[in-house]
C-alpha positions as CSV (number, residue, x, y, z in Angstrom):
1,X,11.4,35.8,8.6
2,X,7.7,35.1,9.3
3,X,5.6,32.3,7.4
4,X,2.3,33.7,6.2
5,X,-0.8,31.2,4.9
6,X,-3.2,32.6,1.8
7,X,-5.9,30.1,1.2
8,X,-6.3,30.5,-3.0
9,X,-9.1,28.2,-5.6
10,X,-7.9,26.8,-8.2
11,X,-9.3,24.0,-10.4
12,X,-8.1,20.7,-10.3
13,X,-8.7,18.0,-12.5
14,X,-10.1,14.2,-12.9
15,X,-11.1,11.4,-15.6
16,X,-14.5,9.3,-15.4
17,X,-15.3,5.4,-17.0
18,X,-18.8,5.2,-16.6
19,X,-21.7,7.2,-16.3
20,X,-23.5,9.3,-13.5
21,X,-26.7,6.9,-13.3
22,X,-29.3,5.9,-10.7
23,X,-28.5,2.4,-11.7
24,X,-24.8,2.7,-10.6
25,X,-24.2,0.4,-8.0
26,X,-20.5,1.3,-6.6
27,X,-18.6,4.5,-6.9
28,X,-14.7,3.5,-7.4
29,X,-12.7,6.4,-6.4
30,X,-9.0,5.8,-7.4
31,X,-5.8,7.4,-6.2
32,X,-2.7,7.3,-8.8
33,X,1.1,6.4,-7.5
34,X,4.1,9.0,-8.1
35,X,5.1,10.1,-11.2
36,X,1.6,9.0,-13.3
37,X,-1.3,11.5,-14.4
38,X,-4.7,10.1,-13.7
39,X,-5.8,9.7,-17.2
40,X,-3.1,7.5,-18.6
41,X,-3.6,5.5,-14.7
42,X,-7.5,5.4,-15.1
43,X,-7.2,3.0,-17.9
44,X,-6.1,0.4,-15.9
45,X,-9.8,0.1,-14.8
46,X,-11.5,-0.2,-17.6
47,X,-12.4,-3.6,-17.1
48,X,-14.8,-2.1,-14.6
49,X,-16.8,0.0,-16.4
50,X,-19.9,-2.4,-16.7
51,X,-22.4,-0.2,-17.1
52,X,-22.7,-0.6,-12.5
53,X,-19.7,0.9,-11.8
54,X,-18.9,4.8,-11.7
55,X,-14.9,5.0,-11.2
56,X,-13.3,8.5,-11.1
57,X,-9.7,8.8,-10.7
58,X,-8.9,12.3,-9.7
59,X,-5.3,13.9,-10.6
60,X,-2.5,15.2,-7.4
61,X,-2.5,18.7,-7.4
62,X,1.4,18.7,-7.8
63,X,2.9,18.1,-11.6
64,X,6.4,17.9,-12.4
65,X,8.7,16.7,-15.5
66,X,9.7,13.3,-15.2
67,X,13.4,14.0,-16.4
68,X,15.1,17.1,-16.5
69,X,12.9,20.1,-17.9
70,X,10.9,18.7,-20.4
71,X,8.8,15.6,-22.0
72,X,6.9,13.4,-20.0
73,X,5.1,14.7,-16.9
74,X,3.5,13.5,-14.1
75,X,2.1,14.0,-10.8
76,X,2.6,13.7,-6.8
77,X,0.3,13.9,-3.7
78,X,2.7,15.1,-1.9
79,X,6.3,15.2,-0.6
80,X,7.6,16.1,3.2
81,X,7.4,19.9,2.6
82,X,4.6,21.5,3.8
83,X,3.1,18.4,4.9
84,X,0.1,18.9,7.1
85,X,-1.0,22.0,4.2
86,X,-0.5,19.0,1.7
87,X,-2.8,16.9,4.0
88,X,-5.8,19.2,4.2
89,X,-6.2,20.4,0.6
90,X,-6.0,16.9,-0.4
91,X,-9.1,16.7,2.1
92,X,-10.7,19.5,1.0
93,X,-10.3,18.4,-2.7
94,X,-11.4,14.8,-2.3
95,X,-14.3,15.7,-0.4
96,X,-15.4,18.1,-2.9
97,X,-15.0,15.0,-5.8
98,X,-17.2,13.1,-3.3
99,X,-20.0,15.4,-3.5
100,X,-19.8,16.0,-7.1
101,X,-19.4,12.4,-7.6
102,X,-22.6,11.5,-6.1
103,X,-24.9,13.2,-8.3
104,X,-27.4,11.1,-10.1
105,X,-26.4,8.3,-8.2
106,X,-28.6,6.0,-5.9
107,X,-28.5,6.8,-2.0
108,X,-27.4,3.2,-1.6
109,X,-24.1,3.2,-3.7
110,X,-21.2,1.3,-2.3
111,X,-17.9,3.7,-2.1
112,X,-14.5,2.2,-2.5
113,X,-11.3,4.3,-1.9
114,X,-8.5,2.6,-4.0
115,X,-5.1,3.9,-3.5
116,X,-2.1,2.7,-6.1
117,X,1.9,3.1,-4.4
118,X,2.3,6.5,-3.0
119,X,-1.9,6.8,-3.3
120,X,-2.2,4.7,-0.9
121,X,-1.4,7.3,2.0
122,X,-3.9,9.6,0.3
123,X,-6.5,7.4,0.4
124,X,-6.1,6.4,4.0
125,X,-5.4,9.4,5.7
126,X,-8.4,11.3,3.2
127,X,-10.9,8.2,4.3
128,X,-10.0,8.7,8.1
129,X,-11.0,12.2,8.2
130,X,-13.3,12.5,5.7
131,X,-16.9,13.5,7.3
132,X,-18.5,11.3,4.5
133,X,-18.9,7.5,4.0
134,X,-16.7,5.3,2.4
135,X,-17.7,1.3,2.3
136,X,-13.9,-0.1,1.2
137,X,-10.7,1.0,1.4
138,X,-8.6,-0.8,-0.7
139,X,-4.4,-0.6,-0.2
140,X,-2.9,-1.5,-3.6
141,X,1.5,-1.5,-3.5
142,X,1.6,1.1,-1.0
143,X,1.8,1.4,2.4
144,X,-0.4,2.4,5.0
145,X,0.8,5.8,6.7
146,X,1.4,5.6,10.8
147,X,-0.6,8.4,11.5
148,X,-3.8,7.4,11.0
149,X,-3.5,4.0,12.0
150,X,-5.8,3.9,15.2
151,X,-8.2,5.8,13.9
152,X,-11.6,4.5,14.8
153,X,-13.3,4.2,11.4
154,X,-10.7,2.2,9.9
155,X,-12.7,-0.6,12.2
156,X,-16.2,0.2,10.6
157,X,-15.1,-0.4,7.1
158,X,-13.6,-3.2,5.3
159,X,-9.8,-2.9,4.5
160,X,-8.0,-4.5,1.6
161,X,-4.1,-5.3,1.1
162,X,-3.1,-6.0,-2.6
163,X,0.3,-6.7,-4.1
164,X,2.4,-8.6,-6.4
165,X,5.0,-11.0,-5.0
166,X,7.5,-9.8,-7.6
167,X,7.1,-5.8,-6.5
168,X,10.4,-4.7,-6.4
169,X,9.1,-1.7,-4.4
170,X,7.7,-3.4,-1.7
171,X,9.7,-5.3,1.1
172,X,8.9,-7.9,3.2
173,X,9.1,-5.3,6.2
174,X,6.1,-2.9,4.3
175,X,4.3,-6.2,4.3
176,X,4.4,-7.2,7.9
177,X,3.9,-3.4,8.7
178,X,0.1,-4.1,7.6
179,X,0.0,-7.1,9.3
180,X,1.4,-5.4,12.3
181,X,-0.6,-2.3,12.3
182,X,-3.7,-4.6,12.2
183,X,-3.0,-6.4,15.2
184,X,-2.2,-3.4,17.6
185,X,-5.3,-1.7,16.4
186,X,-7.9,-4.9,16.6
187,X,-8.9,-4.3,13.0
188,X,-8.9,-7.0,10.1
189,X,-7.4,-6.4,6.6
190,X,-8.2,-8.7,4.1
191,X,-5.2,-9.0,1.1
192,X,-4.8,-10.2,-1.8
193,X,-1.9,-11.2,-3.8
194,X,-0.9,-11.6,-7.6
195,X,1.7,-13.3,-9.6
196,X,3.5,-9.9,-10.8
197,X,5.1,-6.4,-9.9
198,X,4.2,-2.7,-9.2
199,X,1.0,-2.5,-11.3
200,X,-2.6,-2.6,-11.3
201,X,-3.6,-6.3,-12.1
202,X,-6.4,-6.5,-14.2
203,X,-7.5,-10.0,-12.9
204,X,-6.8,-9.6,-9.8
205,X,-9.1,-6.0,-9.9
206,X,-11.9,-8.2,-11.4
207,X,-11.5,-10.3,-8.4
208,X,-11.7,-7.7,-6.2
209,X,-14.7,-6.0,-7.7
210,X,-16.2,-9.3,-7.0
211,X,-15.4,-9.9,-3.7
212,X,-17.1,-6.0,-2.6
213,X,-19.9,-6.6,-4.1
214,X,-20.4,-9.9,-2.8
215,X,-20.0,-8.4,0.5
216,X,-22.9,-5.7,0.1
217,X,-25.4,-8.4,-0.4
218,X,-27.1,-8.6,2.2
């Protein structure tokens, strides 16, 4: 039996808060967990759409029912078949939302990457080999996957760690493996924690929002 490979388009789809301005000040790109659709995960961020923030959460190209063979669905980024295919058409998908993301906006927008629970392996391992520029990388409930870890633009850019100390997915162990991985590879990560579980905090997100824009003031 022989594998065989037969690159195909197809159209995949996202969901916008905000509008494509010259006033915009940060692009928020924002990478769902397992199991949600990224319009029903997008609304966790409406308390950034400001009128100077552009967010666009794009959707995993794999959608499944939630429970048996009907009702709810949802979608993943990936699973351990096929991996490394998995890998590069998330890449060549992001980076095709990049460019079409930065339309209208100024050539001095700040880019954060925010990846949710099993996002957050998207995000990092689409920011380390992106070609394109990304500002802040944020690491929300997730962990950060092993093989990407030393890449070298992980030190140019500023990394983020956010939980809640109630998280029943996360372990003590996936929290000392960020604190771990920073220390063998000399980079700093920055974290934040809130008083709850496996969700997107909306306080806590205001606080973040904060704290990047803060640091692009210069």
């Amino acid at each position: 039996m022989k594998e065989l490979r037969l690159p195909i388009r197809r159209s995949a789809r996202y969901y916008v808060l905000g509008e494509q301005r010259e006033d915009i000040r940060a692009l928020w790109i924002v990478l769902h967990g397992y199991g949600q659709l990224a319009g029903s995960f997008l609304e966790a961020f409406r308390t950034l759409d400001n009128g100077r923030n552009l967010i666009v959460a794009p959707e995993a190209l794999s959608r499944f029912y939630l429970d048996g063979f009907s009702g709810n669905v949802g979608a993943a980024w990936m699973t351990k078949e096929d991996r490394l295919a998995e890998i590069e058409d998330q890449r060549n998908y992001l980076d095709a939302l990049y460019r079409i993301c930065l339309h209208k906006l100024p050539t001095d927008v700040v880019i954060n990457v925010l990846g949710f629970s099993q996002g957050t392996s998207t995000a990092a391992r689409w920011v380390a080999a992106t070609e394109y520029a990304v500002d802040n990388l944020v690491l929300w409930a997730g962990d950060f996957p092993p093989d990407v870890e030393s890449n070298p633009k992980l030190k140019r850019m500023n990394l983020y760690y956010v939980y809640g100390n109630r998280d029943p997915f996360l372990s003590d162990d996936n929290i000392q493996r960020i604190g771990d991985m920073s220390r063998r590879n000399a980079f700093h990560v920055n974290t934040l924690t809130f008083e709850g579980k496996h969700q997107i905090h909306s306080e806590t997100l205001l606080q973040l929002d904060r704290v990047l824009a803060k640091s692009q003031v210069v």
